[in-house]
C-alpha positions in Angstrom: 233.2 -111.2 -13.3 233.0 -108.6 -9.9 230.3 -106.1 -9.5 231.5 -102.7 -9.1 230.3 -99.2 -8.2 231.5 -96.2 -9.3 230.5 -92.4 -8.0 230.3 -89.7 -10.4 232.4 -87.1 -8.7 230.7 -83.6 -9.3 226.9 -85.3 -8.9 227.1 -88.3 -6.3 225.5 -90.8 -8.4 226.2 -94.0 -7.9 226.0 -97.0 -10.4 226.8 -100.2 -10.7 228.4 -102.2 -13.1 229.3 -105.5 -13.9 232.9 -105.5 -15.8 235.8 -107.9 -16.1 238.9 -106.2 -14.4 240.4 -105.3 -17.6 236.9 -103.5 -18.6 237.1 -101.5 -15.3 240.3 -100.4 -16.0 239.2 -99.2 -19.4 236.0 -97.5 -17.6 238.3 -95.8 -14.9 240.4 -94.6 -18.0 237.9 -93.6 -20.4 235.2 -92.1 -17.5 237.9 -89.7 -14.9 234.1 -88.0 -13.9 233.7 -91.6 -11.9 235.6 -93.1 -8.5 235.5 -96.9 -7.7 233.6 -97.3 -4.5 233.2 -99.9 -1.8 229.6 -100.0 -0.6 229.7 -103.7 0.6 232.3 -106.8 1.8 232.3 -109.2 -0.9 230.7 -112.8 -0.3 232.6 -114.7 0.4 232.2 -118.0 2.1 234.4 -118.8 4.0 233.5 -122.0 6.7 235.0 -121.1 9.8 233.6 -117.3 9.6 230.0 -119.1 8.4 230.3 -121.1 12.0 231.1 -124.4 10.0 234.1 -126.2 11.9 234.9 -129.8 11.8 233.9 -132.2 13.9 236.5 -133.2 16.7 238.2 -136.0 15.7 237.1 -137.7 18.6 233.3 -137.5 17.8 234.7 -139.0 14.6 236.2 -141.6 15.9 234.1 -142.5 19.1 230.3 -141.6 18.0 230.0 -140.9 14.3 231.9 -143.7 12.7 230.3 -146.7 15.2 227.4 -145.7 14.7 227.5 -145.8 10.8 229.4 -149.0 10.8 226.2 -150.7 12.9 223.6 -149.3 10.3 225.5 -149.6 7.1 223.0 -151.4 4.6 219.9 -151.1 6.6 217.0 -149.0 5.2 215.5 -145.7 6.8 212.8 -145.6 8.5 210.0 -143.7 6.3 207.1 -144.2 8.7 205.8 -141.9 11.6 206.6 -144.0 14.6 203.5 -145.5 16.7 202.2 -144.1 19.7 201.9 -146.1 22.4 
């Protein structure tokens, strides 16, 4: 269910109410003293906006996949390595 904010016309209150859209439009109806505001964006997460892209498929293909096909089945290191 969305968040949504509504202004009381004559006063400038603003609250905030979490309603299913159905419920809204039965608050809208029921409450004319009140407007629907926007006071944010909505979150959402979208990859390419977040900076998430995919890797080129050449990295895939070239660097990434060798390198897990020469160190499938071997166990991570878990120790600090040794100075020398």
């Amino acid at each position: 269910m969305p968040t949504y904010n509504f202004r009381h016309k004559d006063t400038g209150d603003i609250i905030e109410s979490f309603l299913t859209i159905s419920a809204r439009e039965a608050f809208l109806a029921e409450h004319p003293e009140y407007e629907q505001v926007i006071l944010d964006a909505p979150a959402v997460g979208d990859p390419a906006a977040l900076g998430y892209q995919k890797p080129p498929t050449d990295f895939m293909k070239y660097v990434r996949d060798p390198i897990i096909a020469r160190n499938r089945g071997r166990k991570a290191r878990t120790e600090a390595p040794r100075e020398i």
